[in-house]
C-alpha positions in Angstrom: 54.0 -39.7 -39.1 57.3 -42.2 -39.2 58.0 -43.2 -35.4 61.7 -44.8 -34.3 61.8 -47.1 -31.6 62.0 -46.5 -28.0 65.0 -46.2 -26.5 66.1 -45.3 -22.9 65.2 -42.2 -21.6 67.1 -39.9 -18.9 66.6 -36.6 -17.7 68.7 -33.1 -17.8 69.0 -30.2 -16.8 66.9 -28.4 -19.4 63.5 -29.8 -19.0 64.0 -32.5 -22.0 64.1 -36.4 -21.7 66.4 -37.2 -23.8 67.4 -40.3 -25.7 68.8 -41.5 -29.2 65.5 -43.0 -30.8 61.9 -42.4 -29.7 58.6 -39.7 -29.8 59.7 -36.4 -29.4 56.6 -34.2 -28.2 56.5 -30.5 -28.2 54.5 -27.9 -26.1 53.8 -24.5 -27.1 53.9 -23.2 -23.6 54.3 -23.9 -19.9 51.0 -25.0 -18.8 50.7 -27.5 -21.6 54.4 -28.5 -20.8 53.3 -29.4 -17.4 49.8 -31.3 -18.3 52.0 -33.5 -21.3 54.9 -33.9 -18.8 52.3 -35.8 -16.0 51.3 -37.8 -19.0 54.2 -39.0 -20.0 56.0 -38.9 -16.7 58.5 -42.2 -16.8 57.5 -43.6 -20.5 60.7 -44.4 -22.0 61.5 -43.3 -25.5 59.7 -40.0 -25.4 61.4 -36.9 -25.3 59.3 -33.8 -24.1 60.1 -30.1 -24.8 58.8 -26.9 -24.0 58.7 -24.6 -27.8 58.7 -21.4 -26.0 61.0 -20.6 -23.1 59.5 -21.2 -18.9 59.2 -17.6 -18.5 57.4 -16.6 -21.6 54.2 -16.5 -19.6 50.9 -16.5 -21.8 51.6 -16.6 -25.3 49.2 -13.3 -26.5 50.5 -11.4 -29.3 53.8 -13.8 -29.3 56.0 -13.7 -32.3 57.6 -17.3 -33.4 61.4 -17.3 -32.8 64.3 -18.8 -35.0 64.7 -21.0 -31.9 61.2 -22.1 -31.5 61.3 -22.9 -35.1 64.3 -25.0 -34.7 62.5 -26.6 -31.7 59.5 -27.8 -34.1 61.6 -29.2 -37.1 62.5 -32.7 -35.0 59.0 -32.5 -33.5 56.5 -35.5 -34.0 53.6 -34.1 -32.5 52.9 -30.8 -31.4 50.5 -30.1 -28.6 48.8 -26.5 -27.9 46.4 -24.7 -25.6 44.0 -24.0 -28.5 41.2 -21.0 -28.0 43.2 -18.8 -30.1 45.6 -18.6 -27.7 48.3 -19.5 -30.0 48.0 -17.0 -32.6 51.5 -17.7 -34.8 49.5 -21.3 -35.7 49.7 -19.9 -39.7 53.2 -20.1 -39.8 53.9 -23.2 -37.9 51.5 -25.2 -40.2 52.7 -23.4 -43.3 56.1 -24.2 -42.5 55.5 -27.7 -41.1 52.2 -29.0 -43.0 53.0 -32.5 -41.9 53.5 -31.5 -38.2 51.3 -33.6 -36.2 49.0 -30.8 -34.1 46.9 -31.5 -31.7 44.5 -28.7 -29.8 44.3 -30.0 -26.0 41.2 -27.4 -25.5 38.6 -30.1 -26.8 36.4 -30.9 -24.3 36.9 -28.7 -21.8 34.5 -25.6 -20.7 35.0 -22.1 -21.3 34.1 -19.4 -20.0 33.5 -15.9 -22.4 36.1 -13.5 -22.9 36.2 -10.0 -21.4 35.7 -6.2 -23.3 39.2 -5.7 -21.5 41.0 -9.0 -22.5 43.1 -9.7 -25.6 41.8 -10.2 -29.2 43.2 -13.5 -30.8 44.2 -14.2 -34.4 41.0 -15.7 -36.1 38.0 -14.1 -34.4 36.0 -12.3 -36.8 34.2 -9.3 -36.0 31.3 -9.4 -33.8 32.1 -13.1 -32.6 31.7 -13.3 -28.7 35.7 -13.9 -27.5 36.4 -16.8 -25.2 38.5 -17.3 -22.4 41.5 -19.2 -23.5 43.1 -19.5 -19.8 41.0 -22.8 -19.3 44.1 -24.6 -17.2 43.4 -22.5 -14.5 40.3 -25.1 -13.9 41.9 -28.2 -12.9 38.2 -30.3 -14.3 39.5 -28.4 -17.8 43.7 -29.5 -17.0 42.2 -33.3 -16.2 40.3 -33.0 -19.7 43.5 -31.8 -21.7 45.5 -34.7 -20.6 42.9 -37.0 -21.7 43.4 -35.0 -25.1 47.4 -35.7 -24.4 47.1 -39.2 -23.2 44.8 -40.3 -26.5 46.8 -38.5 -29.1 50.3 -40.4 -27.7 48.5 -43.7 -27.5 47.6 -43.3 -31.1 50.7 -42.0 -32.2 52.6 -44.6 -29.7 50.5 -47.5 -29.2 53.4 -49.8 -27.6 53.3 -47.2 -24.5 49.4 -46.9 -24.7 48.7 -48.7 -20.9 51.6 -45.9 -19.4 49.8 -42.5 -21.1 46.3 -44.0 -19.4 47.7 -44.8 -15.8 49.3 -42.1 -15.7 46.6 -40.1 -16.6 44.1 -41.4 -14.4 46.8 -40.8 -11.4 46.8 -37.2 -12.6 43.0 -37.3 -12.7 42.9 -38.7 -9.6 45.2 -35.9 -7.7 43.0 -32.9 -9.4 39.6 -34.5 -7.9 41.0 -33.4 -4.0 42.1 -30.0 -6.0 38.6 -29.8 -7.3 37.5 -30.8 -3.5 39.7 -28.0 -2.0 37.6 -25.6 -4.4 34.4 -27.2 -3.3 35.1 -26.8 0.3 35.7 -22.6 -0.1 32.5 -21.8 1.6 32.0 -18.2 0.3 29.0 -16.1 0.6 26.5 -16.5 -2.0 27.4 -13.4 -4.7 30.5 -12.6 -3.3 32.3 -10.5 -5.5 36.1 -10.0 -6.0 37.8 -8.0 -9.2 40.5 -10.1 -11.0 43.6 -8.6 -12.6 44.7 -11.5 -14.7 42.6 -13.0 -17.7 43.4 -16.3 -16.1 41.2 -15.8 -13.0 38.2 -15.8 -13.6 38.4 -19.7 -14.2 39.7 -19.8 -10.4 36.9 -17.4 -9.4 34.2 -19.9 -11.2 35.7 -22.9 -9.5 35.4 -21.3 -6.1 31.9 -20.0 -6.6 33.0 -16.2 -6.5 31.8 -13.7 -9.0 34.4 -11.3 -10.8 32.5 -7.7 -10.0 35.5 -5.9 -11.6 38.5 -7.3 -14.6 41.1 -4.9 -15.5 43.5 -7.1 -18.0 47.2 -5.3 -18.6 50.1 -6.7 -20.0 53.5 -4.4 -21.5 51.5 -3.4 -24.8 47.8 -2.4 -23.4 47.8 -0.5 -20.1 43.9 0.7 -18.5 42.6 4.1 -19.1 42.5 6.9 -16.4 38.9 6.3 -17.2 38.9 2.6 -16.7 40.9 2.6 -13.5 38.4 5.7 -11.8 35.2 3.6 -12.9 37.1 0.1 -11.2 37.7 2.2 -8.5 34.0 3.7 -8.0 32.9 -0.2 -8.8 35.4 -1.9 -5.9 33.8 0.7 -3.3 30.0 0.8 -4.5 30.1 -2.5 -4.4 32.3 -3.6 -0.9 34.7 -5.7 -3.0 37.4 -6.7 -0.3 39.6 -8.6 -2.3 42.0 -7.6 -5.8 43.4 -10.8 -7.5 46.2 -10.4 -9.0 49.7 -12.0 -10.5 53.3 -11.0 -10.3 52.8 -9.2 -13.8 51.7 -6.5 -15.2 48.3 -6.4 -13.6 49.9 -6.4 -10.1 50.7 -2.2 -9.8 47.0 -1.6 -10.7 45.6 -3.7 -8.1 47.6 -2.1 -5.6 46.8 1.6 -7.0 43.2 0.2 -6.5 43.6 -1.3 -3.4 45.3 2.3 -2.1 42.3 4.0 -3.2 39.4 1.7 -2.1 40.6 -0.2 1.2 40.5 -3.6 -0.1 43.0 -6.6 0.1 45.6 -7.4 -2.7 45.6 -11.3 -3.0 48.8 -12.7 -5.5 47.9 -16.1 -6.9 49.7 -17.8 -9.6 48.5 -18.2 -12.8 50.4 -20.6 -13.7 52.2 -19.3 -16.8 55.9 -19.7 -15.9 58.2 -21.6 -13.5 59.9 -24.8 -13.0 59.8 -27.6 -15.6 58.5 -29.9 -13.3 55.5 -32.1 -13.3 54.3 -31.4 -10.1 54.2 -27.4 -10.2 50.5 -27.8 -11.7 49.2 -29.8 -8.7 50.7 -27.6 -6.6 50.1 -24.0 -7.6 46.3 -25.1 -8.1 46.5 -26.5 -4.2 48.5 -23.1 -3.1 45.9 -20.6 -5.0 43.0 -22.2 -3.2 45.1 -22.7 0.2 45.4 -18.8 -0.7 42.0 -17.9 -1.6 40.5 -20.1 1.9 42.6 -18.0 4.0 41.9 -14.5 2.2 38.1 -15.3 2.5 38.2 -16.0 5.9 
């Protein structure tokens, strides 16, 4: 990988940091946008852009635009999520086989994937799916922008001492995160049902068990079958609270919720919005702020 020097950076409208010379870093989505974004927050020379557009949300079953490609051919280093969650990797790397790629999952712990959630290019048959939603853990978003920080530093060395600080400040903003989860004092087994794939990571951190998952998007809807059984589960087993998103999921928690008594709860996954640093610290702090007051 050739490097130019670093020039002067300055930021627009579109999310970029733009100069003439310098690292240009690419994301493949939004929540890796936002990890690389506090990592390189202020390093002049580095321009950072999002491949995929804000709203996209999570990338299952995405299909690589002429845009997106367009977006990787004046890339130097292309960071994803990893876990199979990109599943268009083939073609990048068959089109750009020099493309510096680097897979920000290492590290961080996962949790198994669910009979209801999405397949990903790669998995062979009979292999146990995992959870590829691991951002939604802020201990897993601290160790993905170490991942970040230490592939810059190698492939920009003369901005090394700026990737660590500002890494360790982002570090040190997720441990009173983390302590905002620690202090959610729920009953010991209490049981929510999650309609987003994402959840369950929040659900872990929080020390709440997912009793019920129903997982929709546009292309894969629940069965009559599914929903009744979910139903039967939520009332059998005094869930009180359905997690869901602004998506998909959201109409079948509120059928559920219609049909069992319990609570819709929206939190934010965390898949789209503003390109903006700061949206990861605080959509973690307002789930939790959300989940505190919904327990209580």
């Amino acid at each position: 990988m050739v490097l130019g020097g670093c020039g002067k950076g300055t930021e627009n409208t579109s999310g970029e940091t733009a100069q003439a010379d310098g690292l240009t870093v690419v994301t493949s989505f939004y929540p890796v946008y936002l990890l690389a974004a506090n990592v390189t927050d202020g390093v002049e020379g580095v321009t950072l852009k999002n491949m995929t557009q804000p709203q996209t949300g999570c990338l299952h079953d995405y299909e690589l635009t002429t845009e997106d490609m367009k977006t990787l051919e004046g890339a130097d280093v292309l960071f994803i999520n990893g876990l199979g969650m990109e599943s268009f990797m083939d073609k990048v790397m068959g089109q750009y086989p020099d493309l510096f790629i680097v897979d920000t999952s290492t590290g961080s712990v996962t949790l198994a994937g669910d009979d209801h959630g999405h397949a990903h290019e790669g998995e062979e048959d009979g292999e146990e799916e995992v959870n590829a939603h691991i951002w939604l853990n802020p201990s897993n978003g601290v160790k993905q922008a170490e991942v970040i920080c230490d592939a810059l530093s190698q492939a920009d060395p003369a901005n090394a001492d700026k990737y660590a600080a500002n890494t360790a400040t982002f570090s040190e903003s997720m441990e009173s995160v983390i302590a905002q989860a620690e202090a959610i004092n729920a009953a010991p087994g209490t049981e929510v049902a999650v309609f987003h794939e994402g959840f369950p990571y929040l659900t872990d951190l929080c020390g709440l068990e997912v009793g019920v998952g129903i997982y929709a998007d546009e292309n894969e809807e629940p069965s009559a079958k599914e929903m009744a059984e979910a139903a039967e589960e939520i009332k059998e087993d005094g869930i009180k609270l359905l997690l869901a998103a602004d998506d998909a999921g959201m109409k079948y928690a509120e059928t559920l919720a219609a049909e069992t008594g319990a609570t819709v709860v929206e939190l934010n996954p965390i898949t789209s919005g503003e390109l903006n640093k700061d949206v990861y610290r605080l959509g973690m702090e307002r789930n939790l702020q959300i989940l505190t007051e919904a327990l209580s």
